[in-house]
C-alpha positions, 0 to 999 in steps of 0.5 A: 838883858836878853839871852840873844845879846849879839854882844855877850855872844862875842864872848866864848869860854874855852874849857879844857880838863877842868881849865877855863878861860874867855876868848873875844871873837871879832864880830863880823861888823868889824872884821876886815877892819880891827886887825890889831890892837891899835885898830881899836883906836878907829872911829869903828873900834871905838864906837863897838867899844862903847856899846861893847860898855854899854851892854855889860850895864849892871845896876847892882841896886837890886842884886850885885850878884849876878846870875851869870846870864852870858855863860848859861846863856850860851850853853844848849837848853834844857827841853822846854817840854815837860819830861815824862818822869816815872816815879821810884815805887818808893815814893808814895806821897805827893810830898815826895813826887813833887820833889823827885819832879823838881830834882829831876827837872833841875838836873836836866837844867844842870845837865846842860851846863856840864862840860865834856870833861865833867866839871861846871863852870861858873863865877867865883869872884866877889872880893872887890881886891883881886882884879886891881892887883891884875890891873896893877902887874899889868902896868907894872910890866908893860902887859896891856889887856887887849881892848875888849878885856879892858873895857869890859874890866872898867865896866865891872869896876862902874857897875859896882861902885857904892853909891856913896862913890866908893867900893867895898871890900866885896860886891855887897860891902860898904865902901872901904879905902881899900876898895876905893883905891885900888878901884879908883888907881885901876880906872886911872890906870885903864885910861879913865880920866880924872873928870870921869863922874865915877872918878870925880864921885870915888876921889871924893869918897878917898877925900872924905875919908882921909885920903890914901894914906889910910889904906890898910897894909896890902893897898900900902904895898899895892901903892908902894910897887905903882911909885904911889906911895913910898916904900918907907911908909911900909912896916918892914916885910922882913925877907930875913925871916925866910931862912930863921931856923924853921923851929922858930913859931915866927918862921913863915912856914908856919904860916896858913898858906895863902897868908904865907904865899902871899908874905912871900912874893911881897917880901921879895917885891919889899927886899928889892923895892919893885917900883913902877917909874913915876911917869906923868900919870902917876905923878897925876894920881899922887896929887889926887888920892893924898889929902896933902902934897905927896912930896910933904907926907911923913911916910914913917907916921903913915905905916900904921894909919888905917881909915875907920871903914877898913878897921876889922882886925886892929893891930894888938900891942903884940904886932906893934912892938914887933914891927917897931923891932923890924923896922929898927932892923931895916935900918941897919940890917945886913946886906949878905943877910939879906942878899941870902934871904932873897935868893932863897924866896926867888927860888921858893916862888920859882918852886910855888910856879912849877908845882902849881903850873904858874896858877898859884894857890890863889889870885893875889899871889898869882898876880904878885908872883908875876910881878917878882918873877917879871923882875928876876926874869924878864919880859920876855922869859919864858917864866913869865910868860907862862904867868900872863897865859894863866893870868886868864883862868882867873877871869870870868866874864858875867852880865857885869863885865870882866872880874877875877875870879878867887881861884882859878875856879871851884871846878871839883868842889862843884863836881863833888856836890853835884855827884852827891846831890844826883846820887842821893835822888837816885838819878844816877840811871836817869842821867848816865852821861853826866854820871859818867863824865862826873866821875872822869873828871874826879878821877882827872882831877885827882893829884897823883904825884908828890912835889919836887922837894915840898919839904924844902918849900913847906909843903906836905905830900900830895900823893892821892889828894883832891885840890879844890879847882883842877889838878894843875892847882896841886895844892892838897885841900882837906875837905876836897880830897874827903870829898873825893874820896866819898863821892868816887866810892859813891859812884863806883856803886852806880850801873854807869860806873860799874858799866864801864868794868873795873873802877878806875878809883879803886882802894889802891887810888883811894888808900893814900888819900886816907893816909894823907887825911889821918896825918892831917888831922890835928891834936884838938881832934879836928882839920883844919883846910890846907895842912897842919895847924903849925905856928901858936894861937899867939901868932895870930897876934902878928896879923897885920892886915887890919882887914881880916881875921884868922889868917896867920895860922891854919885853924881847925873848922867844922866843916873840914872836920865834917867832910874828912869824918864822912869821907873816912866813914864811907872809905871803912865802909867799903874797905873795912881793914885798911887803917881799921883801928887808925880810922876808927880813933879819927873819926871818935877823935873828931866827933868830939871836936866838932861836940867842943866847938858847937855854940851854946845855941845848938849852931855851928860858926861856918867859916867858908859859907853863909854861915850859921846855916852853913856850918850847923849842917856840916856840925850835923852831919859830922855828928851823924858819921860820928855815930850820934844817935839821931832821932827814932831811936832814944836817947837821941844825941842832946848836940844834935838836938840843939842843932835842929832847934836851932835850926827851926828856930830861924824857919821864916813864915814861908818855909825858908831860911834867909841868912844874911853876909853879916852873920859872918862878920858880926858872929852872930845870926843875922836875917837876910831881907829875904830868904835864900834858896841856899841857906833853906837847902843847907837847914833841910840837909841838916834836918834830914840828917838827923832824921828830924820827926817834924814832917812839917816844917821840912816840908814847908822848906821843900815847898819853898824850894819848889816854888822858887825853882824856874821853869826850866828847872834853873833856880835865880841867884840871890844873896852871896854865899861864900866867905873866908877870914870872916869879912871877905863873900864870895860868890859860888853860883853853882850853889843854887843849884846843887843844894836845892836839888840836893835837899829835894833829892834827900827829902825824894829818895828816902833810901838814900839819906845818910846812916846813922852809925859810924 
C-alpha cells in the first residue's frame, strides 16, 4: 500500500506524556455532508465506508505482522541523503565502520518516530481475544464504535481469518473455537450478516468442530454476559472466595495479577449474572454457533467441554474435584455471604479504576471492568464514562485495520532499550535531542507515589517503580523499574544529560526502587514480573483456562531476574554504600538462580520473547553482572560456555538466526522458515557479552543484520516476537529496530560492551 494513502491519512495518532490514541478526521469530500453519526447511513457515508474497507485490505498469507506502515508513514522522514559520519578513533576495522554506519543510519530512521515526550509509539497487538471483548462491552452497554472505528475493526477481523474459516488464538495461530467465536459473535455484533462469505466459511469451522459449547472457560463467559450461552454451563466463579481469610494459599490474592484482576471483575459479572437482553440478533446467533437447538442443551455437561484446537492446558484431577465442590456450593450458598462478597469486589475493582486511572493492568480486565462498573453505576456515571474515554488507548490503527492492543502500550519498555542500544554505540552526542527527550520520559514515567490502600487490594508499594507502558498504568513490573533505574544512570553519564546540571533521577529517586527490588526478590533467588510468588506451585493445578499455561502464580523468570541483577549491578556502581551488603547477596542470590534453571543444552526457556534466543541472552547477561568469568581470562565460567554453544549452534549458513513461535509452545527449539533480524540480534547481544573469541560467526550476524537493513535505516517486520502463558505471541514492532541497532552498536563501540565482574 503506498505511503500517500489518502485513507490511512484520515487517520492520526494523538499522543500525550506517553498516552496514545487514534482520532477519524472527516476527509474534505464529506465534510459539510457527515455531521453525525447517522450521516454515515447516506449513499456517501457509506460508499467512503467501503473504500475506507478496502484500503486497510491485508493479505496476511505472506506475513500477519504488520509493518505498522500508517503510523511510520505519517511521521517526518529520515534524510534521503546519505549523512556524513566521523568514525570514533576507536574503530579500526571496516567490520566496525561498517556497523557504526548502519546504527547511525538507523538511529536517524528511528529518530523520527520519537514523540516530543520521549517515548516510541507502536503496535502491540496479536492475541486475536482482546478486541471481541471491546466489541462485546460495547454491545452490552449500548456504546457503539463510531462508523469508521467499526469498519476498520471488521476488516481487522477478515484480514486475519484462517483459511480454513476460523481464527487463532493469535495472527499466526491456527484456528481455535476460541478465536472463531469471539471472531465470528464480534462480526455478527458489527452488523455483518449471516450470509456474508467470512460468516458462512467461520460458522462452518464452529460446525465442524463441535459448535460453541466447546469454547474454552473465558468464551463460556464471554458467551454467557451476550445471553448466548447460560450462566449454569459455567464452573462456579465463586465470588465467596474474595473475603476467605487471606492466609488461605486459595485466596485470589495470592493469584499472578492479571489472572487475578481478570477472576475479579468476572466474578462480580458471575455473582450478579450480567446478561445482555435476548434480542432478535442474539436469538439468531444462538441458532447458528450450537450444532443442536440452544433451548435443548444440557448447559450442566457443557462446563467442561473443550474443542480438541483450544486443548494446551488440560484441567488436572485437582481442578475437577474443586469445582464440582463449588458448583455443589452455588446450589445452595448464602446469600448475605454472597451479597458481602460482592460489595467487597465492586469496591476492589472501583479501587483497581483509581490507581490505574480506569486503564487497567491489562485489556481483557479493561474491558470486563467496564462492563461491572456500567452495571453498579450506570451509563451515564462518571465512572463509566471514564472506562470508554480509555477504551481507545487500547486501539491501534495498522495497514490491517483497528486491533487492541495487549496493554495500553510498551511506551517505557521500548524507551528503555532504546537508551541502552544508543548509549552502547556511543551516539548519545550525535543525537542529544532525542537523548534528552528519552530521559524525560523515564523520568515522567516514573510512579512517584504509593497507592490508597494497596495492602487492603493486594498490591505492594509503588513508591520508585517503573511500570511497562506509562506512569498512569501504575502497576510496579520488576524488570521495567530494573531497567529504569540502569538506563537513567546510564544517561546521567552523558554530556546532554549532564548539560542540563543536576540529574533529575539522583540516588534519592533511585533509592526506593532498589528497595522495592530487593523486597522482590523471592526465596528461590530469582524475580518474578509483577510481585512476589505468593500462592503454592500446586495451585497452578486449579488453572481452569484450558488454553494457557502458567497463570495461577507468579513465577520466577530469567529475564526479570537478568534485568533486576543489571539494574542492582549498575546502581552499586554508582552509589557504592546504599544497600552494599543487601545488593551484593542479591545479585550472588540470583546468579544462582538463573546457574539453576539454565537447560541441559546451555539455553534459557524465554517466557516473555521468542524464546531460546531471547532467554539465553538474558541468561548471559545475568551471568556476566553476576560475576561469571566470560572468555579472555581462564577459567571461563562452564554455563556460559554452554550458552554460547548453544547459541552457535543454531547460526544458520547466512549468519542468522531464525526462531520460530512454536519454541514457546512445544518447549523446545524450533526454526523459524526464515531468519529473523530479532532473534539474530538478541544471539549476537548474548555473544558479545561474553566476550565470545570467534570474531567470525559474530561477524557473519552483524553482516546479516546490515544487509537486511532498508535504505532508510528502517529494518521490515518479520516473525512475531513477543509471547506470554507460553501459547499466546504478540507483537512488538519496536523490536526490529532497538535490537538490530543495539547488536550493531555493541558489536561498533567496543568501549561500551558490559563489565565482566560484579
Amino acid at each position: 500500500m503506498p505511503k500517500n494513502n489518502p485513507f490511512w491519512r484520515t487517520w492520526k495518532l494523538k499522543t500525550e506524556r506517553g498516552r496514545q490514541w487514534w482520532e477519524f478526521e472527516i476527509p474534505e469530500e464529506l465534510k459539510g455532508i457527515v455531521e453525525s453519526e447517522k450521516d454515515w447511513q447516506k449513499p456517501e457515508g457509506k460508499s467512503y465506508l467501503k473504500k475506507l474497507a478496502e484500503a486497510f485490505a491485508f493479505d496476511k498469507k505472506d506475513n500477519p505482522n504488520t509493518g505498522d506502515k500508517v503510523f511510520r508513514s505519517q511521521v517526518r522522514q529520515a534524510p534521503s541523503a546519505k549523512p556524513k559520519i566521523t568514525f570514533p578513533s576507536h574503530l579500526e576495522s571496516e567490520a566496525a565502520k561498517n556497523a557504526y554506519a548502519a546504527v547511525h543510519k538507523g538511529f536517524k530512521f528511528y529518530e523520527t518516530l520519537q514523540t516530543e515526550a520521549g517515548n516510541w509509539p507502536g503496535d502491540y497487538g496479536g492475541p486475536m481475544f482482546l478486541l471481541p471483548g471491546l466489541v462485546f462491552a460495547s454491545y452490552l452497554t449500548n456504546t457503539p464504535f463510531e462508523a469508521p472505528v467499526a469498519t476498520l475493526m471488521k476488516q481487522y477481523f477478515f484480514n486475519h481469518q484462517n483459511e480454513d474459516g476460523g481464527w487463532g488464538l493469535h495472527i499466526e495461530g491456527e484456528s481455535t473455537m476460541f478465536g472463531t467465536v469471539l471472531q465470528y459473535v464480534s462480526l455478527r455484533l458489527l452488523g455483518i450478516g449471516k450470509e456474508n462469505e467470512a460468516a458462512v466459511k467461520a460458522r462452518d469451522w464452529i460446525q465442524q468442530n463441535g459448535g460453541a459449547t466447546g469454547i474454552p472457560p473465558w468464551g463460556k463467559f464471554y458467551l454467557s454476559v451476550l445471553g448466548l450461552y447460560a450462566w449454569e454451563g459455567n464452573d462456579s466463579l465463586l465470588p465467596e472466595l474474595w473475603i476467605l481469610p487471606r492466609w488461605l494459599p486459595i485466596h485470589p490474592g495470592r493469584y499472578w495479577p492479571h489472572s487475578r484482576m481478570v477472576f475479579l471483575p468476572m466474578s462480580y459479572a458471575y455473582g450478579n449474572r450480567i446478561t445482555a437482553p435476548v434480542s432478535p440478533l442474539i436469538t439468531a446467533i444462538r441458532e447458528e454457533i450450537y450444532t443442536e437447538d440452544f433451548a435443548a442443551i444440557d448447559w450442566k455437561k457443557t462446563r467442561k467441554l473443550c474443542a480438541v484446537p483450544d486443548r494446551y492446558q488440560p484441567l488436572t484431577r485437582t481442578y475437577r474435584v474443586f469445582s464440582a465442590l463449588a458448583n455443589f456450593y452455588e446450589k445452595f450458598h448464602l446469600r448475605f455471604f454472597r451479597k458481602r462478597a460482592l460489595k467487597f469486589i465492586a469496591n476492589y475493582i472501583d479501587a483497581e479504576d483509581s490507581h490505574t486511572k480506569y486503564i487497567n493492568i491489562g485489556p481483557v480486565n479493561q474491558v470486563i471492568n467496564s462492563m461491572c462498573v456500567w452495571h453498579r453505576h450506570g451509563k451515564d456515571s462518571a465512572e463509566f464514562q471514564k472506562h470508554v474515554d480509555r477504551w481507545k488507548d487500547y486501539l491501534w490503527v495498522a495497514e490491517d485495520g483497528i486491533k487492541m492492543n495487549g496493554y495500553n502500550g510498551s511506551q517505557l519498555w521500548d524507551t528503555i532499550f532504546a537508551t541502552q542500544a544508543l548509549l552502547e554505540a556511543g551516539l548519545e552526542n550525535e543525537f542529544p535531542e532525542l537523548t534528552k527527550k528519552m530521559y524525560a520520559f523515564i523520568d515522567d514515567s516514573q510512579i512517584k507515589t504509593n497507592h490508597f490502600e494497596y495492602k487492603k487490594y493486594f498490591r505492594d508499594k509503588t513508591l520508585g517503580a517503573w511500570p511497562f507502558s506509562t506512569r498512569d498504568h501504575g502497576w510496579t513490573i520488576t524488570d521495567c523499574t530494573a531497567e529504569g533505574v540502569k538506563s537513567s544512570l546510564l544517561l546521567n553519564e552523558t554530556k546532554p544529560v549532564k548539560s542540563e546540571g543536576e540529574p533529575a533521577i539522583d540516588q534519592a529517586r533511585l533509592a526506593p526502587a532498589i528497595d522495592l527490588l530487593l523486597s522482590l526478590q523471592n526465596p528461590q533467588g530469582g524475580w518474578a514480573s509483577y510481585e512476589n510468588i505468593r500462592g503454592p506451585a500446586w495451585l497452578e493445578k486449579l488453572n481452569p483456562s484450558h488454553i494457557f499455561g502458567n497463570i495461577m502464580i507468579e513465577y520466577n523468570y530469567v529475564e526479570c531476574s537478568s534485568a533486576v541483577m543489571q539494574g542492582l549491578k549498575k546502581f552499586q556502581d554508582s552509589y557504592p554504600i546504599h544497600r552494599k551488603h543487601e545488593i551484593k547477596h542479591a545479585i550472588k542470590s540470583g546468579l544462582h538462580f538463573i546457574k539453576s534453571i539454565q537447560r541441559e543444552d546451555g539455553s534459557w526457556y524465554g517466557s516473555w520473547g521468542v524464546c531460546f534466543t531471547y532467554g539465553t541472552w538474558f541468561g548471559i547477561e545475568g551471568l556476566v553482572n553476576g560475576g561469571e568469568q566470560t572468555y579472555g581470562k581462564e577459567p571461563v565460567s562452564i554455563p556460559l560456555k554452554k550458552a554460547c554453544e548453544f547459541l552457535i549452534s543454531k547460526q544458520r549458513k547466512d549468519g542468522s538466526w531464525g526462531e520460530s513461535f512454536q519454541s514457546c509452545v512445544q518447549k523446545e527449539y524450533i526454526e523459524h522458515e526464515q531468519g529473523q533480524v530479532i532473534n539474530t540480534a538478541w544471539a549476537l547481544l548474548g555473544l558479545m557479552a561474553a566476550r565470545y573469541p570467534d570474531k567470525k560467526p559474530i561477524e557473519e550476524g552483524i553482516n546479516y543484520l546490515i544487509s537486511k537493513q532498508d535504505a532508510n535505516g528502517d529494518w521490515e517486520q518479520e516473525g512475531i516476537s513477543g509471547v506470554f502463558n507460553g501459547n499466546c505471541m504478540e507483537v512488538y514492532t519496536s523490536y526490529r529496530n532497538v535490537f538490530p541497532l543495539w547488536a550493531l552498536g555493541r558489536f561498533a563501540n567496543t568501549t561500551h560492551r558490559p563489565s565482566t565482574q560484579a
